[in-house]
C-alpha positions in Angstrom: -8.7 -82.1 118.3 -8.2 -83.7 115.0 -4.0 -83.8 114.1 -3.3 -83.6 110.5 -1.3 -86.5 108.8 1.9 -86.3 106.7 -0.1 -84.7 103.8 -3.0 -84.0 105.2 -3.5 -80.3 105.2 0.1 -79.2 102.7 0.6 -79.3 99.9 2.5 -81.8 98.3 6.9 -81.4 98.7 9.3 -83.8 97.8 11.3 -85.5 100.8 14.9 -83.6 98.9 13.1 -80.4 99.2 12.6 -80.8 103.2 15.3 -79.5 105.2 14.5 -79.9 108.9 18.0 -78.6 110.2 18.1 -75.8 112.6 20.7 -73.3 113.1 23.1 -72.7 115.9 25.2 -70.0 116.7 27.6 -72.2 118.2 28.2 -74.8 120.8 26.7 -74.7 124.1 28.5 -74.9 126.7 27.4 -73.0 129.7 25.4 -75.3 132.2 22.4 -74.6 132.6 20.5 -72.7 135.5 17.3 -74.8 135.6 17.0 -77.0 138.2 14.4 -79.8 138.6 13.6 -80.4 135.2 13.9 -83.2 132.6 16.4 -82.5 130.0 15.8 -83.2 126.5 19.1 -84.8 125.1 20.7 -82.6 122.3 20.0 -85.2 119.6 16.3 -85.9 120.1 14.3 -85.8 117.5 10.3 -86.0 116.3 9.7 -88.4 113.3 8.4 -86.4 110.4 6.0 -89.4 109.2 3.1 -90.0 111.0 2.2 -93.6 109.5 4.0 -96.5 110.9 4.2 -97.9 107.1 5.5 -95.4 105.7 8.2 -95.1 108.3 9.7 -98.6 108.1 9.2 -97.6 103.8 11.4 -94.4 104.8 14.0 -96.3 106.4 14.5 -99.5 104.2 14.7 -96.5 101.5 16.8 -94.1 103.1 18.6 -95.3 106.0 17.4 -92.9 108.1 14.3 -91.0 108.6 13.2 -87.3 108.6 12.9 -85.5 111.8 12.6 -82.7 113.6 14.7 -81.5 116.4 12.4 -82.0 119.5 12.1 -78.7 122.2 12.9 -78.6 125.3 15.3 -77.6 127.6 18.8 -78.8 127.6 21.6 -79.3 129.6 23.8 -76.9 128.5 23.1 -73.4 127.0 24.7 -70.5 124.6 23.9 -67.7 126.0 24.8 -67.2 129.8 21.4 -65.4 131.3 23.2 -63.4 133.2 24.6 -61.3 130.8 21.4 -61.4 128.3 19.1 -58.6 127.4 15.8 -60.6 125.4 13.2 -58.6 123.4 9.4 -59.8 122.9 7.5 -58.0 119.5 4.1 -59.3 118.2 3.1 -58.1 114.8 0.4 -59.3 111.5 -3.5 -58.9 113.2 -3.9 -59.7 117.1 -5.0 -63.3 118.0 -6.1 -64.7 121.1 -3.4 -66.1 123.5 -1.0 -63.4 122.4 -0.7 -61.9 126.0 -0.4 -65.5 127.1 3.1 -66.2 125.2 4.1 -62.6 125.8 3.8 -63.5 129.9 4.9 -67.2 129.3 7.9 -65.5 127.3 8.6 -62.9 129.9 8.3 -65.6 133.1 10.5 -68.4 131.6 13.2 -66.1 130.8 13.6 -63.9 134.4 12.0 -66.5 136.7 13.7 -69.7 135.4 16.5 -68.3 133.6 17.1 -65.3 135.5 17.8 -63.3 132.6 17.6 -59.4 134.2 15.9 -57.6 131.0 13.3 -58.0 128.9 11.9 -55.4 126.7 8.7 -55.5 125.1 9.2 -53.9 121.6 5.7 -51.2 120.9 3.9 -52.1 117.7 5.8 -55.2 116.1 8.5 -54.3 113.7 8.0 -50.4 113.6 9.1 -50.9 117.2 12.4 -52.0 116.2 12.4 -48.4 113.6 13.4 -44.9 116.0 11.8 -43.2 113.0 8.1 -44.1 114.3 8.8 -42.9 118.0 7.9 -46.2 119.5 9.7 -46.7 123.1 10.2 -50.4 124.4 8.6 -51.5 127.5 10.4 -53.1 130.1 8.5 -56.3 130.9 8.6 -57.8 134.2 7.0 -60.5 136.0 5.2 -58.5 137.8 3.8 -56.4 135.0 2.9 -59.2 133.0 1.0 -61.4 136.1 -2.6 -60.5 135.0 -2.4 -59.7 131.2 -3.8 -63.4 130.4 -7.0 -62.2 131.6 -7.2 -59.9 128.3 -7.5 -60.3 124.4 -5.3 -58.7 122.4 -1.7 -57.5 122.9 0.0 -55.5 125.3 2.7 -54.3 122.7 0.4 -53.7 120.3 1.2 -54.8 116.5 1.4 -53.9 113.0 1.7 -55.0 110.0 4.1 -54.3 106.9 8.3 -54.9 106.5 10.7 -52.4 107.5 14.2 -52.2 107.1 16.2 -55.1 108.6 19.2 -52.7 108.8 18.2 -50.3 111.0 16.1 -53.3 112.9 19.7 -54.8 113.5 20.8 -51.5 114.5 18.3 -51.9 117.0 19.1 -54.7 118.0 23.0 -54.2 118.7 22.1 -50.6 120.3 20.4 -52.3 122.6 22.6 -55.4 123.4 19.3 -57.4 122.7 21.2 -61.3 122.2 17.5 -63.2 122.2 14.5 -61.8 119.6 11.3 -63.4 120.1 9.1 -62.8 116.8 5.3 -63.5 117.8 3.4 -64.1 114.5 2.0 -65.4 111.1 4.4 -66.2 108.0 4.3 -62.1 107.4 6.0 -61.8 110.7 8.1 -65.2 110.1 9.9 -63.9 107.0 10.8 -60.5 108.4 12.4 -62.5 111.2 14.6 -64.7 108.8 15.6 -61.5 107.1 16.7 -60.1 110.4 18.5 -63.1 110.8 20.6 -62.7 107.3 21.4 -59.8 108.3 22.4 -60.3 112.1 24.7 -63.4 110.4 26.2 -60.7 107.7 27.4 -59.0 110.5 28.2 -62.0 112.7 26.6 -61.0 115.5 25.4 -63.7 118.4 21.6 -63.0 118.1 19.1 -65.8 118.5 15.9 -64.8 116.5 13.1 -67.3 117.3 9.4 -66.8 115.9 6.7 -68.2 117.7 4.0 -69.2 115.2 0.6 -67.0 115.5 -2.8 -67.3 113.0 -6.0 -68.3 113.8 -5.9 -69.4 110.3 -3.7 -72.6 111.2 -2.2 -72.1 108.0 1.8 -72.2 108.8 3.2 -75.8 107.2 4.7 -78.0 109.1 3.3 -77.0 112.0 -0.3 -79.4 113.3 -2.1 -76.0 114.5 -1.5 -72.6 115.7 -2.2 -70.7 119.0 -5.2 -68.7 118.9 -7.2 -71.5 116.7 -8.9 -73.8 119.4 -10.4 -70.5 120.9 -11.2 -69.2 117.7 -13.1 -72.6 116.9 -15.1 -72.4 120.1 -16.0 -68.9 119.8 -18.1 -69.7 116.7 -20.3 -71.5 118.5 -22.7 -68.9 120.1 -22.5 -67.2 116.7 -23.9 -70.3 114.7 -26.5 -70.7 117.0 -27.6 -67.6 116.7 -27.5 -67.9 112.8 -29.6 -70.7 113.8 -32.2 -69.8 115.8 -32.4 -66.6 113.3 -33.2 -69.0 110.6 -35.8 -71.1 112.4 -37.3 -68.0 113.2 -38.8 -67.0 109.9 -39.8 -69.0 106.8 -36.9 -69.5 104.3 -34.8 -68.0 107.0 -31.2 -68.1 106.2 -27.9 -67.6 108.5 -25.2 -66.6 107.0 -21.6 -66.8 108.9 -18.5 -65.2 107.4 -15.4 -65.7 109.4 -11.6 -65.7 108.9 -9.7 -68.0 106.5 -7.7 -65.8 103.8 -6.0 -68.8 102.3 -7.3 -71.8 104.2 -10.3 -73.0 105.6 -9.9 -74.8 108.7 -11.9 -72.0 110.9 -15.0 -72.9 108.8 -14.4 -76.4 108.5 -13.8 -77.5 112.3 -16.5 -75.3 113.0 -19.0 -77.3 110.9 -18.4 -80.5 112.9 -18.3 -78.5 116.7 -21.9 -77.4 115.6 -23.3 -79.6 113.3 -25.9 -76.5 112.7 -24.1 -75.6 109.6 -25.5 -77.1 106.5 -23.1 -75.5 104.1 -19.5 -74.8 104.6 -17.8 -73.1 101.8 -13.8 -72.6 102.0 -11.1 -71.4 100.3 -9.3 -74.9 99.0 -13.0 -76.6 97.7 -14.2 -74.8 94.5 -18.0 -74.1 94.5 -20.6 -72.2 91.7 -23.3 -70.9 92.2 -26.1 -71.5 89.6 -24.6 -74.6 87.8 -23.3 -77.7 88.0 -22.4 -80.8 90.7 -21.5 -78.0 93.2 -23.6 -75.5 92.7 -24.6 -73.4 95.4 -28.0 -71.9 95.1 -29.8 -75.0 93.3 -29.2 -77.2 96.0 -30.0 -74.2 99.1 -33.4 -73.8 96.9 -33.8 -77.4 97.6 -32.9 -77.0 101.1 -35.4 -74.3 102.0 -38.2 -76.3 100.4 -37.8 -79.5 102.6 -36.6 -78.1 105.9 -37.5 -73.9 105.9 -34.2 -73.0 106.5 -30.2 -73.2 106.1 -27.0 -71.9 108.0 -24.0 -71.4 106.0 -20.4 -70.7 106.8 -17.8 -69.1 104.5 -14.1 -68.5 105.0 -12.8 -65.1 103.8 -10.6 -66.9 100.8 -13.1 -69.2 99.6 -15.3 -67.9 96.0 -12.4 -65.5 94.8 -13.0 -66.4 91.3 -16.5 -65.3 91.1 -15.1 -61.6 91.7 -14.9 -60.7 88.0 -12.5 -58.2 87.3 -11.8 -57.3 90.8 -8.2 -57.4 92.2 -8.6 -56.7 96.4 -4.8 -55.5 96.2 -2.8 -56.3 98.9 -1.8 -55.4 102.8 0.9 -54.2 103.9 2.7 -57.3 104.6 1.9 -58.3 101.2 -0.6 -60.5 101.6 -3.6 -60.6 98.9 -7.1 -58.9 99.9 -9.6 -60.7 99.2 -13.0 -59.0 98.0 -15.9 -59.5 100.7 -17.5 -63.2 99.8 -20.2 -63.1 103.3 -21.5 -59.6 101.6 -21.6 -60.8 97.6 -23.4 -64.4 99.0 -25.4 -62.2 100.6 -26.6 -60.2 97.4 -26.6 -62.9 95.3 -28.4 -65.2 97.8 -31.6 -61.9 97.6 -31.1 -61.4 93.9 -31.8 -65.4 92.8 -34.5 -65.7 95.1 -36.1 -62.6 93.6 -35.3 -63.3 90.0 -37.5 -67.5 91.6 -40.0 -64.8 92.7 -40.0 -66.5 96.6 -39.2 -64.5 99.8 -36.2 -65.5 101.9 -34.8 -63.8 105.1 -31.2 -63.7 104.7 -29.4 -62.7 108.4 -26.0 -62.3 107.8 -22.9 -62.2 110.6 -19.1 -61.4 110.8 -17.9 -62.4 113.8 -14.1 -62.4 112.6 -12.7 -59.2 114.8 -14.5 -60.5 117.8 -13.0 -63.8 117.6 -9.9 -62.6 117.1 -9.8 -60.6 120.1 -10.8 -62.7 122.7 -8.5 -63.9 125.5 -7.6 -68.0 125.1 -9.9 -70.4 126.3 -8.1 -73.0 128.6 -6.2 -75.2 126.6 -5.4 -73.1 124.3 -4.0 -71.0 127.3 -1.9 -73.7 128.3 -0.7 -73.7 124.4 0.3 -70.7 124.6 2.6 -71.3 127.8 4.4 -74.4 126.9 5.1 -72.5 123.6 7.0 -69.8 124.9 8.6 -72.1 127.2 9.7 -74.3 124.4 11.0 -71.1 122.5 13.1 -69.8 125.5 15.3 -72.9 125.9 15.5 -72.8 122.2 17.1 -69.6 122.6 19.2 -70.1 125.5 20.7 -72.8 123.6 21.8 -70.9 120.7 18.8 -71.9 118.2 18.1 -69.3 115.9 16.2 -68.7 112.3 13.5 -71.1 113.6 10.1 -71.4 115.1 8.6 -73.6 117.4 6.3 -76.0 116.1 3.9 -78.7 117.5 3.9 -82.2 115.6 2.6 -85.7 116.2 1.6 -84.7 120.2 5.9 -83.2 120.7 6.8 -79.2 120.4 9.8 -79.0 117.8 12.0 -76.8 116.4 11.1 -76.1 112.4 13.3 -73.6 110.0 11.7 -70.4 108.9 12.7 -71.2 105.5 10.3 -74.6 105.7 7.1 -72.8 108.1 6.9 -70.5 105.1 7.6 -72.7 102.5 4.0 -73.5 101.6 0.5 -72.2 103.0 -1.1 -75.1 104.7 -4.3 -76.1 103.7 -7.4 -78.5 103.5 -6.7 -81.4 101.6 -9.8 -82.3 99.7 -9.6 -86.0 100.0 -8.7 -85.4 103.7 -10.8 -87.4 106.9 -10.9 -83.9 107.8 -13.3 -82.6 104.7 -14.8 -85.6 103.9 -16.0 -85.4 107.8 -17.3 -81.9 107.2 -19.2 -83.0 103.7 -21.0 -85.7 105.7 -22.5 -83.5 108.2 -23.7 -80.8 105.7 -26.7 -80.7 103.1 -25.7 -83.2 99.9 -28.8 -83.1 98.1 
């Protein structure tokens, strides 16, 4: 799969607003259990920069060059395993590969740490809350063996902030010294709050989040577990939005599918299934009657030479043709969107009636069934080298970060910078011009 460049895919940030440094609760200095493996030395690092040009630029420039700390495990740790008590939550909407880093999470710690307790916290963050009635689970290796197998979550989520107090509370009621935080930026900002608190009352907590959306919309970060299977679960979709417009004269498919703030779910499935003649997203502006990009003009066009169209639309993309209407937002504060699959939809019926000419518009949402499915394979195997990667970051004191994947390496990135910035398609990317090449340009 395609890795995003430096800017490819974020916004724009100024090297002096990039702060790569991760924080430690203090100096290792316990050995470490782990036998037989390689060691990553304390000070390694993965180069920011992708482009060999730029990085010789960056150095003659600088003196040094921007990096993040590289995962792994290391040679010493913080926290001796033997006294540790780790806690596992997943929260924000459910994902495939969640029960994959939940059992990756659970293994690494007991079977390679030997840490004696792991709970599973019910229902993300209200889990952490007495008030809601939520009791842990205690995970084991033997409970977790077969979960893989199933979409979803064992622990269930939810969505929303509650009180990092009484989380911390929690937290030091339970001896928990190792919080893994399993979700999108929603989830990744109520973890760094947790952390300001924990350090307010200087407690020896490591919080790490491991990054979850099928949206692949967390910066710094090349993509996100759950997005490879959500990518190939499209496919049986658009080919049935496919052979449904074949089927009938002026048939038209029309595929609505996840992508609140960024398109890359509608974009990389436009070039796995080159079916799709029009891919509409959140970051590319499109109207529908008039002008270069208009929408309908050119599908009228469409239908007359070839008899038929498929188009896919992310969630986020057409906002501004909802006139007047504010969605509101969840409860993790993230804007709703109003439906764009279901206004295309009308407004795809209502021009062809107003051209007096019959199409037959079929129209899916396959977004909660993609997002429930269990990982495909290498996404599974994502999934188990991330929770990996997060363990040792805990067990060596790491905390306030999440673990990231960048230029082929697993690193450790800030909260502060994964939530800095929504990551999205860059126009003038390989990635969209790729996607405009195999669609309809007339």
């Amino acid at each position: 799969m395609h890795r995003l460049s430096l800017r490819e895919g974020m916004e724009f940030m100024k090297m002096a607003e990039i702060d790569l440094s991760v924080t430690k609760l203090g100096k290792a200095t316990i050995p470490s259990p782990l036998n037989d493996v390689n060691y990553e030395e304390e000070n390694s690092t993965v180069v920011y920069e992708k482009d060999a040009r730029k990085i010789v630029e960056e150095y003659r420039r600088d003196g040094k060059l921007l990096a993040f700390e590289k995962a792994g495990p290391q040679r010493m740790v913080y926290h001796d395993s033997a006294w540790s008590k780790a806690a596992i939550l997943t929260a924000g909407g459910i994902c495939p590969g969640l029960n994959d880093v939940i059992k990756g999470l659970t293994r690494t710690l007991m079977v390679r740490y030997q840490v004696p307790i792991v709970y599973g916290i019910k229902y993300g963050y209200q889990g952490l809350v007495p008030a809601f009635g939520h009791e842990p689970l205690l995970l084991t290796p033997d409970m977790v063996d077969d979960i893989h197998e199933s979409g979803g979550t064992i622990l269930g989520s939810s969505r929303g902030r509650q009180d990092e107090k009484i989380m911390v509370d929690t937290l030091e009621r339970m001896n928990i010294n190792m919080l893994f935080c399993v979700g999108g930026d929603g989830t990744l900002r109520c973890a760094h709050d947790i952390v300001k608190e924990i350090a307010r009352r200087r407690l020896n907590i490591s919080v790490i989040g491991i990054p979850k959306t099928i949206d692949n919309d967390i910066s710094f970060i090349d993509k996100t577990f759950g997005f490879e299977t959500a990518v190939y679960a499209t496919n049986s979709v658009i080919m049935a939005a496919h052979n449904e417009a074949k089927g009938a004269p002026n048939g038209i498919g029309l595929i609505h599918v996840m992508g609140r703030d960024s398109g890359f779910i509608a974009a990389y499935a436009t070039l796995a299934n080159t079916h799709i003649n029009y891919c509409l997203v959140p970051e590319v502006e499109f109207q529908l009657y008039d002008g270069p990009l208009a929408l309908l003009p050119s599908l009228g066009r469409r239908l007359k030479e070839r008899k038929h169209a498929v188009i896919i639309v992310a969630e986020g993309a057409g906002q501004y043709l909802f006139k007047n209407q504010d969605g509101g937002r969840d409860k993790s504060g993230n804007k709703l969107h109003n439906n764009i699959g279901l206004f295309l939809k009308d407004e795809i019926n209502q021009w062809a009636t107003d051209n007096k000419f019959d199409v037959n518009v079929k129209y899916f949402d396959p977004s909660y069934m993609i997002r429930s499915l269990p990982a495909n394979g290498t996404d599974a195997v994502f999934c188990q080298l991330l929770a990996q990667c997060a363990v040792h970051a805990a067990m060596h004191g790491c905390t306030d970060m999440v673990v990231g994947h960048w230029n082929e390496s697993f690193t450790h990135v800030p909260i502060a910078m994964a939530t800095s910035q929504r990551k999205k398609i860059d126009p003038k990317s390989q990635i969209w011009l790729s996607v405009k090449s195999v669609t309809w340009s007339h």
